[in-house]
LODODREN-849961 format. One record per residue (C-alpha): residue number from 1; residue in three letters; x, y, z negated. Coordinates in steps of 0.05 Angstrom, whole numbers, plus 5000, padded with zeros to 4 digits. Layout:
N
NUM|ALA|X|Y|Z
...
***
This chain:
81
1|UNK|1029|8510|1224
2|UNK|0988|8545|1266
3|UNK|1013|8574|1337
4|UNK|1018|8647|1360
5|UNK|1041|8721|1347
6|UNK|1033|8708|1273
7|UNK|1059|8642|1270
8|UNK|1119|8684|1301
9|UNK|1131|8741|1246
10|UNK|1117|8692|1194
11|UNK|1163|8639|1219
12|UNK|1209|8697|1225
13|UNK|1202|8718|1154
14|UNK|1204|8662|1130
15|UNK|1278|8653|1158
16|UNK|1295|8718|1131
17|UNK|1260|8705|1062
18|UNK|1303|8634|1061
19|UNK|1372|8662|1075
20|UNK|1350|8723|1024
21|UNK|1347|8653|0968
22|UNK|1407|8635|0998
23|UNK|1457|8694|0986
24|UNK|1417|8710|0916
25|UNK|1442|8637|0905
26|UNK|1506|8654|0924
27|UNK|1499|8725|0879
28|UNK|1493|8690|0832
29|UNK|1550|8641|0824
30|UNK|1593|8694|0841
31|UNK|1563|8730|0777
32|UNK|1568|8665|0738
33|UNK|1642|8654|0760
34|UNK|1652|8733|0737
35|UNK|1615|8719|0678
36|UNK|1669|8662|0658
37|UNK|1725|8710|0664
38|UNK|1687|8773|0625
39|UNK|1673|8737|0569
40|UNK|1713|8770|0522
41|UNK|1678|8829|0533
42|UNK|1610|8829|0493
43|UNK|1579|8877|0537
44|UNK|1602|8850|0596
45|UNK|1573|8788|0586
46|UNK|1505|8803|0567
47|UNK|1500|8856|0630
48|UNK|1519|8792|0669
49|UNK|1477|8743|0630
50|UNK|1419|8799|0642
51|UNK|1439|8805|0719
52|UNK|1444|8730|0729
53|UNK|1364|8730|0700
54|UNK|1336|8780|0746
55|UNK|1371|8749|0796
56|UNK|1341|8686|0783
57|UNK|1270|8712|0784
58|UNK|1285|8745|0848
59|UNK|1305|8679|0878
60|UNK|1239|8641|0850
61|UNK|1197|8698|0874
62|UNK|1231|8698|0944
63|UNK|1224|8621|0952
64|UNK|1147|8629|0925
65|UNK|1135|8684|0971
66|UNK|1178|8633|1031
67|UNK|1129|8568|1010
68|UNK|1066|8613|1012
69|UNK|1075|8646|1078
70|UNK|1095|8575|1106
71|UNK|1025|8558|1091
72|UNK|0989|8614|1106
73|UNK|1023|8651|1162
74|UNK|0961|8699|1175
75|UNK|0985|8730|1116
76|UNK|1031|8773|1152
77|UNK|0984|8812|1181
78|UNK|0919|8802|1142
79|UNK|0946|8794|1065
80|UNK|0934|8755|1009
81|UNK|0865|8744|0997
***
């Protein structure tokens, strides 16, 4: 990785993009264990079923974000190109 200010903020972001995964993880047993109990509601259940999805994209698309800012840290401040 390279060294510097940017290094910095994306080594920083990263962190903060990895605990972000992390408690969506955690979101989202909580909504599975909630789920479990619900099911005898029909609604319920599919709003949860629905909720754990998004959630589940939101986790892929923070740990995508996390591995491409690991390799391009310049990112930060320059963008995607």
């Amino acid at each position: 990785m390279k060294e510097g200010p940017p290094a910095e903020m994306a080594a920083s972001f990263i962190d903060a993009m990895v605990k972000a995964g992390a408690s969506l993880d955690q979101m989202r047993s909580t909504l599975g264990a909630y789920q479990k109990v619900a099911v005898q509601n029909a609604n319920v259940g599919y709003d949860l079923t629905k909720t754990l999805g998004d959630l589940d994209a939101a986790a892929r698309s923070v740990r995508a974000l996390a591995e491409y800012l690991d390799a391009h840290p310049e990112a930060v401040l320059k963008g995607k190109r």
